[in-house]
N, C-alpha and C positions, 0 to 999 in steps of 0.2 A: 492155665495162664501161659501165654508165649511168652515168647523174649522181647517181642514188642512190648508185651506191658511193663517190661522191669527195667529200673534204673542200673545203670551201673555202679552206683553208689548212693549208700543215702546217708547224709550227714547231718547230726542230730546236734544243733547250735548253731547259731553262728558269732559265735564271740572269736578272736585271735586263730584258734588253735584252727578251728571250721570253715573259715574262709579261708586261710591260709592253703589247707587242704581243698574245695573246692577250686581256687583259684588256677592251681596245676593241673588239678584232673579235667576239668573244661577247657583247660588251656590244650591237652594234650587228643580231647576229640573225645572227651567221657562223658557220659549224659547221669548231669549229676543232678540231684534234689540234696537243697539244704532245709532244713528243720527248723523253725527259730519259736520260740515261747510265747515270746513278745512280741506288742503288736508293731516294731520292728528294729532292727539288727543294731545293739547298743543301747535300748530303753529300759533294760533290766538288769545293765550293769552300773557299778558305782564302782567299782574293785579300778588296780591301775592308780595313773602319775605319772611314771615313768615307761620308756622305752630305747631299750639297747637297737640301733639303728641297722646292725648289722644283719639279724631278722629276717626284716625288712628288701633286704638288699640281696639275699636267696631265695627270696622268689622270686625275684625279679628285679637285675640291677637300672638304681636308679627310680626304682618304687617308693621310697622314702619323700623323693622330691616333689611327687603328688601328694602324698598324705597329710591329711589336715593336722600338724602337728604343733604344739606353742612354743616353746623354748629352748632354746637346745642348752643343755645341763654343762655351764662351765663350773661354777663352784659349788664343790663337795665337800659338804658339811657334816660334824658330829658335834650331836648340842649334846649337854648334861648340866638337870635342872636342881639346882636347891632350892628350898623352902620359897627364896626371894632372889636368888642367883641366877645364875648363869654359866655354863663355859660354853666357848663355841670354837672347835677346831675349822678353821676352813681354809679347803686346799685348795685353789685356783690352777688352773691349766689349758691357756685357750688356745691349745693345741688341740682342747677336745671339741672345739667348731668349726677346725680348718676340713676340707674337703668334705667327707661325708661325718659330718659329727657320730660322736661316740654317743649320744643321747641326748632324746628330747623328753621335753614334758608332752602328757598329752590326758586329752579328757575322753573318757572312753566312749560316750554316747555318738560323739561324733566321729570318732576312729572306727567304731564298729561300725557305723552305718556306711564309710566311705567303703572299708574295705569290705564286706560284703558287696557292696554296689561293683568296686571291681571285679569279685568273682563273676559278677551277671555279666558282667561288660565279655567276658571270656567265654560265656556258653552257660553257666551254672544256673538253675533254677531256683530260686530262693522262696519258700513259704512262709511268712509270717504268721503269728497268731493263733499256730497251733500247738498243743501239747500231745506229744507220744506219750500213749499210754501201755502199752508193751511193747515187747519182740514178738515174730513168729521165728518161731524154732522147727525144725523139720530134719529129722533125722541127725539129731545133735549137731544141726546146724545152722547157725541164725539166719535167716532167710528174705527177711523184711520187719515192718514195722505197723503198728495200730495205734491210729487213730480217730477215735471214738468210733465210730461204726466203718471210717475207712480203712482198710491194709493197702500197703503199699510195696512192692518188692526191690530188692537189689542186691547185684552180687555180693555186696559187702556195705555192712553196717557201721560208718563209726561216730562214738559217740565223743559230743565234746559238750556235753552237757555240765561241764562245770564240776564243781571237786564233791556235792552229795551226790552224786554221779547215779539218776536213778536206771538210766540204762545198765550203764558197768554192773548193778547189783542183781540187776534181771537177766545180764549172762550169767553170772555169779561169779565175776571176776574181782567184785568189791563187795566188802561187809559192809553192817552198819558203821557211820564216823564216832569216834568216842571223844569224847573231851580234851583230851589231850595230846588227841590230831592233828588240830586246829585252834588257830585263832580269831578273833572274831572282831572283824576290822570295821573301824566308827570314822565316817566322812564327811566335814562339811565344802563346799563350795564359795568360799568368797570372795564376792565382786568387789574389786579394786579398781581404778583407771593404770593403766601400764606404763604412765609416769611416774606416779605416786611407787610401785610396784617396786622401779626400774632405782629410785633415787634411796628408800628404804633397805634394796639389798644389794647397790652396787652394782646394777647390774648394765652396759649396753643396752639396745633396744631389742637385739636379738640372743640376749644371754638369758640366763636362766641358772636358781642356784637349785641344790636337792638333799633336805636334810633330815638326819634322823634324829631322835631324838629320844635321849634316856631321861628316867627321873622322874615322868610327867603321869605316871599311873597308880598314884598314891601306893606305893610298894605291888599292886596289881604285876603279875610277870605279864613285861610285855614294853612296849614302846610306841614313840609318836614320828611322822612324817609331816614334812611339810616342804610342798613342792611350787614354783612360780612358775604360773600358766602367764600367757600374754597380757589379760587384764583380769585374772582371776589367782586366791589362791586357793592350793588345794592340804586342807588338814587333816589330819585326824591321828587316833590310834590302833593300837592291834594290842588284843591282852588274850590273856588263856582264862576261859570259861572255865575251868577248874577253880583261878584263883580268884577270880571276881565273884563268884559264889561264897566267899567266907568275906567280905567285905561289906561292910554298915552300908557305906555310901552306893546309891545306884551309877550304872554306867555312865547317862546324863551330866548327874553332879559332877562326876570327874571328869568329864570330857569340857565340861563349865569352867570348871576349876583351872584347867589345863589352858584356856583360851584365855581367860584372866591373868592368868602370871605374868608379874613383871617383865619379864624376858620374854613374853611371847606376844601380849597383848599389843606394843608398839608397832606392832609388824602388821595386825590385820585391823587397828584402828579404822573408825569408821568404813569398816566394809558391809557387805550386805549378803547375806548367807541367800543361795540361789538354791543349792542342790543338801539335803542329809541323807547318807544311808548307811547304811551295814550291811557286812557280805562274808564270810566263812572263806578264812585264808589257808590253805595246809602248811603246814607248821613242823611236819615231821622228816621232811626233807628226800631223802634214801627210802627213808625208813616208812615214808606214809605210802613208797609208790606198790601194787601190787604187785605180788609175785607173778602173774598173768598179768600181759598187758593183752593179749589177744586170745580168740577161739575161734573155730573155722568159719567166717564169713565175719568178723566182728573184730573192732580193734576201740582200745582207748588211747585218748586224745588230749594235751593238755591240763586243764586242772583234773578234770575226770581221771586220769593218770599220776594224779597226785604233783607235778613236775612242778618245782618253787624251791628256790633258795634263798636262806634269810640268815647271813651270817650277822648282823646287828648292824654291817655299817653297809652293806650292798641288798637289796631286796629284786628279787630277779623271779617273774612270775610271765608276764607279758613276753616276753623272749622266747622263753620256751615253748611256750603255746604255739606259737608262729614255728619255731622249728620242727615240732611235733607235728605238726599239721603236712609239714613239708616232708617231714618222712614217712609220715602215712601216704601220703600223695605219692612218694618216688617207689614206697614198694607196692601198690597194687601197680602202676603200669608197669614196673619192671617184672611181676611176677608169674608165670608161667601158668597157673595153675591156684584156684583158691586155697591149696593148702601150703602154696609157697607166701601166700602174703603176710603172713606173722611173721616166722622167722625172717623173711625181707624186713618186713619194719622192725624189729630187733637192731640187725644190722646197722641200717642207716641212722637210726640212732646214737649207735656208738658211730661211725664215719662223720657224722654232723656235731660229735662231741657232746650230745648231752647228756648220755651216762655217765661217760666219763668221767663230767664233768660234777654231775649229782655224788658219784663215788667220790672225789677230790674232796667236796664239803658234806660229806655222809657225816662227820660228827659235831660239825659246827651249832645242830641244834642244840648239844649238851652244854654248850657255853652259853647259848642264851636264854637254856631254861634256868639256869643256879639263880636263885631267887633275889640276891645281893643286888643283880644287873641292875635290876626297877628301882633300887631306893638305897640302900646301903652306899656303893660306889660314886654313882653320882654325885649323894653330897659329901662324902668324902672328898672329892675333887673338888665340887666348891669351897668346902671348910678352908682347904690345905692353900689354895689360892685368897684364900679372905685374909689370912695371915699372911702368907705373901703382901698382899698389898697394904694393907694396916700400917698404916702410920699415924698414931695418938698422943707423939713427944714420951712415951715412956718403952723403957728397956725392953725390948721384945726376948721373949726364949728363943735360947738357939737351937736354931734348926734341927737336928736328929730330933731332939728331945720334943720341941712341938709337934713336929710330924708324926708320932708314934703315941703320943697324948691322940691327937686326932685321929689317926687309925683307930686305934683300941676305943675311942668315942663310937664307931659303927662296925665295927668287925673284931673278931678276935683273931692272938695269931693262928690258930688253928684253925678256924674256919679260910682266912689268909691263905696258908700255903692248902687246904684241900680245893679251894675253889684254883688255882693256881696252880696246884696238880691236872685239875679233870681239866682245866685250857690246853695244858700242852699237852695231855696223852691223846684228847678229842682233837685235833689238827695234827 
């Protein structure tokens, strides 16, 4: 084989992280092939809602303003659901739509397909439709890739095949996922008109609210989103396959259950579910990403990488991917030599801020595993507010005293200050 027949890169996905990373390396005169499963770029994702804008805007400023994107995210929301309750914290700030907003809504089928289409626009090769089904390895070094009877070579492999990462496991950079890796994130689609949309959450025509939502997973650990696209919303939840296995009820029913509640069901009334899926969220934060992110000619990328952060009121997945991608991109051109491109992308990593940044929220997952989060707390805070508002013409208890009736109603104090311990030692 010459050099003519081999790519410079072959990049395996094209979800966020892999276009991202083609997008540079074709930019910069690299003769790239992307990988994609599906029969194309965005048709086999569900995952997404949101996106941090800033991303966007290192690969290329002013890239955001092309992007097919819905709403840019002024009200930040924190729901917590009782039985037939409610609370809804929300912080308004429409300082986050002036210039380049701080984020938008967005729907992934149609983001991935734009921005792949960009990397083509830059030089990048794009194949749809097919499935890698190994590496070629040659002298402990990954050398290219097979697909069914084809191989195809390039200096460097990387994979952005998503967080079961079958590449990552055929370098042997990633083990099998275990259960409590991951969460396992349930999506419906519904079509709204963007007046209806706009008049139900307060919103402008160009605003957009983003919320999460405790309470909603029958005690299941785990929580709900719900995000407004232009004439669409986007719902669902994320629970741990761990705790949904000890649970009567199937996922369905409670995601049913979840769309009915009083507090939620006014909001997607008369809509029209377009899109359902499920998609495997990483969940472990620091701690899911591998000790190896690269070996000589091969690097991980994005979910493949494990890179997501989910402190319960920020979920930050789409972001990373795109940065990731960018610094895969910045250290093969800038690396001298195949054996300089890992340790480069290490680097850039940390210079781009997102270890760092992973290490800053490395123990925020232990606050949102304590089991309390899903069903205990929530209605607690509805309780405590029911009495709050109650007014029946008869004597209400004073305060200390009801307030601590209703704690000791769903927590004890000792469960109280241990859960309240591992918050403050975990941040």
């Amino acid at each position: 084989m010459s050099d003519e027949d081999k790519f410079d890169a072959i990049i395996v996905g094209a979800g966020p992280a892999g276009s991202a990373c083609a997008y540079l390396l074709a930019k910069e005169g690299k003769n790239v092939l992307v990988i994609e499963r599906g029969e194309s770029a965005g048709s086999k994702n569900v995952t997404g809602g949101r996106l941090y804008t800033y991303a966007l805007e290192l690969v290329e400023p002013g890239l955001h303003s092309q992007a097919p994107l819905e709403r840019k995210v002024v009200h930040e929301q924190i729901m917590m659901l009782g039985d037939s309750s409610g609370v809804t914290i929300d912080y308004v700030d429409y300082s986050f739509k002036e210039d380049i907003p701080q984020s938008y809504t967005v729907l992934r089928a149609p983001f991935d397909e734009w921005f792949a289409g960009k990397a083509e626009e830059q030089g990048a090769m794009l194949a749809s439709g097919i499935r890698v089904d190994d590496l070629i390895i040659k002298d402990n070094k990954v050398v290219g890739v097979k697909a069914g009877d084809d191989e195809m070579y390039a200096d460097i492999i990387i994979a952005a095949d998503g967080i079961n990462s079958f590449m990552g496991q055929k370098a042997g950079l990633c083990g099998e996922l275990t259960p409590h890796m991951v969460g396992v994130g349930v999506k419906e689609i519904i079509e709204l008109p963007a007046d209806t949309i706009q008049k139900r959450f307060n919103l402008a025509t160009d605003e957009g609210t983003a919320r999460v939502i405790l309470g909603c997973t029958q005690g299941i650990q785990g929580g709900g989103f719900l995000y407004t696209n232009k004439d669409s919303i986007s719902l669902g939840i994320v629970y741990s396959p761990e705790s949904a296995a000890k649970q009567d009820k199937s996922i369905q029913e409670i995601f049913q259950d979840f769309k009915m509640h009083p507090a939620i069901y006014p909001l997607i009334e008369g809509g029209n579910t377009v899109e359902y899926g499920a998609h495997l969220v990483p969940e472990s934060g620091l701690k899911g990403v591998p000790k190896k992110l690269y070996r000589d000619g091969f690097l991980l990328v994005g979910d493949a990488a494990g890179f997501c952060i989910n402190t319960g009121t920020i979920l930050r997945g789409l972001d990373l991917a795109i940065v990731s991608g960018i610094a895969a991109a910045r250290a093969i051109i800038s690396a001298q030599s195949s054996a300089e491109v890992g340790p480069n992308y290490v680097q850039e990593l940390e210079k781009l801020n997102l270890t760092p940044t992973l290490k800053l929220f490395a123990g925020w997952p232990e606050i949102t595993s304590i089991p309390r989060m899903a069903s205990a707390y929530p209605q607690l805070a509805n309780d405590a507010l029911k009495f709050m508002f109650t007014v029946d013409g008869n004597v209400p208890e004073k305060m200390p005293k009801a307030m601590m009736k209703i704690a000791r109603k769903h927590v004890s104090i000792g469960q109280l200050l241990a859960d309240g311990w591992k918050g403050v030692t975990s941040i």
